[in-house]
C-alpha positions in Angstrom: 47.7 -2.2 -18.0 47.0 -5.9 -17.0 48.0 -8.5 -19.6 45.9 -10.5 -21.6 45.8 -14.1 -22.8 44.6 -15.7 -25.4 45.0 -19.3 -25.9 45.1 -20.8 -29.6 44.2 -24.4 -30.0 46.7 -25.9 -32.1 44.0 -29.0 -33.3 42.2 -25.9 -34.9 44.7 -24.1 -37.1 45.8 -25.3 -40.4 49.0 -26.9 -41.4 51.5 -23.6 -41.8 49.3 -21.9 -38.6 50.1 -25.1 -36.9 53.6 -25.1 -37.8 54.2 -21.4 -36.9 52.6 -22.2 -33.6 55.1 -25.0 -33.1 58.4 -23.4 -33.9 57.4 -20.7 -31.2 56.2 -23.7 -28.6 59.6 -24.8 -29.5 61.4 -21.3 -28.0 60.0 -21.4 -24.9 62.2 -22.3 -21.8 61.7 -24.3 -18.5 63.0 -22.2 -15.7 65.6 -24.0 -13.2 64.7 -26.8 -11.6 61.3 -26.7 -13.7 62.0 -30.5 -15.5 60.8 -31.9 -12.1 57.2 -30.8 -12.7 56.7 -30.2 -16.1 58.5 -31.8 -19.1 59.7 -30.1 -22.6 57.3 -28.1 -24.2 57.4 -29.1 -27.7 56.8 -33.2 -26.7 54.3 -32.3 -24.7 52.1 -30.5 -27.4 53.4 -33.1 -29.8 51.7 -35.8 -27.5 48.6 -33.9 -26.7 48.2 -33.6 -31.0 48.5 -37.3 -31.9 45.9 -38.4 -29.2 42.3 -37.5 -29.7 41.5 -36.9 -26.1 44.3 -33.9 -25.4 43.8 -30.7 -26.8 46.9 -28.8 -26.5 46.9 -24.9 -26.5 49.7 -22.1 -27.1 49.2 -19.3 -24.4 50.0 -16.2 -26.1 50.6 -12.8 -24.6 51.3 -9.3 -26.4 51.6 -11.5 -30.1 53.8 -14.2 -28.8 53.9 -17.6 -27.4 54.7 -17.0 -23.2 53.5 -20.9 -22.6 51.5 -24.2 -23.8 48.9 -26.0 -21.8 46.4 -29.1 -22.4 43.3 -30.0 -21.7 42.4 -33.4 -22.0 38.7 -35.6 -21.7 38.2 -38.2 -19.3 41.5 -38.6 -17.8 40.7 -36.7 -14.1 41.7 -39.7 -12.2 45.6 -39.2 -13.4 45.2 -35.8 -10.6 43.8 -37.9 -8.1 40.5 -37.2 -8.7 37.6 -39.6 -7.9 36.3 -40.3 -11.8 37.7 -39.7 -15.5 34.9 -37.9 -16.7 33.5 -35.5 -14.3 36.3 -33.0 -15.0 38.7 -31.8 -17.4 42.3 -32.7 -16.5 44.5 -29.7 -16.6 48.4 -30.8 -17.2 51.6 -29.9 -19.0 50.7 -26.1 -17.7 54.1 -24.3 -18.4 54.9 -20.7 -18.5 58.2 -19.4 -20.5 60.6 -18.8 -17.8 61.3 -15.3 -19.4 57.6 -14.9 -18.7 57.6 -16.0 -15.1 56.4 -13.6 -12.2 54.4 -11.2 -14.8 51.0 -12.9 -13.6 50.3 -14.9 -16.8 49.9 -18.2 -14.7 46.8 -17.4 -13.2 45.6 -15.6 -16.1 46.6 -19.0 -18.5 45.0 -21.0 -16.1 41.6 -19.3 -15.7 41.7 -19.4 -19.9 42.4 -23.1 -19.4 38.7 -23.6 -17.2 36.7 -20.5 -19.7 38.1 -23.1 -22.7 37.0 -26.5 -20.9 34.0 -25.1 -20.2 33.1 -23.9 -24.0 34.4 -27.4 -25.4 31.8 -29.2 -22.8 29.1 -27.0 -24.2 30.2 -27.6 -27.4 30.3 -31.1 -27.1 27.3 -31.6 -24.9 30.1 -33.3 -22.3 28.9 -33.3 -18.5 32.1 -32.5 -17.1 31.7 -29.7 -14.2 35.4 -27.9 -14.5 39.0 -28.5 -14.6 41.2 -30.6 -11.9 44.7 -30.9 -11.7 48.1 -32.0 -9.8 50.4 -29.7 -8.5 53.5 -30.7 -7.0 53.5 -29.5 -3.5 57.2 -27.9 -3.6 56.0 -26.2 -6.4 55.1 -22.8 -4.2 55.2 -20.8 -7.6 52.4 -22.9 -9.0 50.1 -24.0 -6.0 49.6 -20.0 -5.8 49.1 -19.2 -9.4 46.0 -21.8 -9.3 44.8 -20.6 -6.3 44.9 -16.8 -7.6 43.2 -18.6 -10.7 40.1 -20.0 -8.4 41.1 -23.4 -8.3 40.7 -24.9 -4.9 43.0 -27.5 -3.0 40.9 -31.0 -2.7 43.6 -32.7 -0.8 46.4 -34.7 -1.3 47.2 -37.2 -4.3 50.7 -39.5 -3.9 50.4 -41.3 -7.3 52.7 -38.1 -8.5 56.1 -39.4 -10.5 57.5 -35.8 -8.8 56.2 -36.6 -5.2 53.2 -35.6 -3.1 50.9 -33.8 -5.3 48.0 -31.2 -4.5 44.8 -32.0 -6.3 43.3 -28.3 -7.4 39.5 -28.1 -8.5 37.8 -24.6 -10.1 34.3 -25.9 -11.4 32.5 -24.2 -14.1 30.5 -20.7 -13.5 27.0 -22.0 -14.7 25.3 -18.9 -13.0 27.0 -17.2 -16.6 25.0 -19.8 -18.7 22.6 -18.7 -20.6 
């Protein structure tokens, strides 16, 4: 049986949900050498709370946190792409290294675009999908976006990690109603 994710926006649980969330975000482990590209999960969904454009997610995976992810409005250019506001940027993507090679990357990712494009309906927003950076000696991740749909829009250098790959999936608006 294939897994299943389910992402869990921490800016929409209560306080003890919140803090639940959080102590798990707090278990989960880089893999080695994973620092370059990513930083440590709890900061990262610490930062994405206190500012109003990030929406930070917990991925979860059979009842338990397996990785975190944000989403955050009208910062696209910090992947390289063209505008702020035409897409979602997709960053501090991080799979538990316990987790890793089970196929939850792709399957997170994908979440990550279905949940952009809900909060741009929401919101009445006119972004048209989800971009991001992807270091380009990160094999492991270039192919988990590509199995997620994204596709490679070229090269961005403004990465702190080196040469990055800017990744595009846009939003399946033949499923609008």
């Amino acid at each position: 049986m294939d897994p299943i994710v389910w992402l869990i926006s921490l800016q929409d649980l209560d306080d003890d949900a919140r803090a639940i969330q959080l102590g798990a975000v707090a278990e989960l482990e880089l893999g080695p050498g994973q620092e370059q590209f990513v930083g440590d999960p709890l900061r990262m969904v610490l930062a994405g709370l206190a500012e109003d454009s990030r929406r930070p997610y917990v991925m979860e995976c059979r009842g338990r946190a397996v990785g975190v992810l944000t989403l955050q409005a009208g910062a696209a250019r910090l992947a390289g792409w063209p505008d702020d506001d035409s897409a979602w940027l997709l960053r501090g993507f991080l799979i538990d290294r316990r987790e890793q090679g089970k196929g939850l990357g792709p399957l997170g990712a994908a979440a990550a675009v279905a949940a952009a494009e809900k909060l741009s309906a929401r919101h009445g927003t006119g972004e048209a999908g989800v971009v991001l950076s992807v270091n380009e000696s990160n094999p492991a991740g270039l192919s988990a976006y590509r199995r997620a749909g994204f596709e490679d829009r070229g090269q961005y250098s403004g990465g702190p990690a080196g040469s990055q790959r800017i990744m595009f999936r846009g939003f399946d608006r033949s499923a609008a109603p």
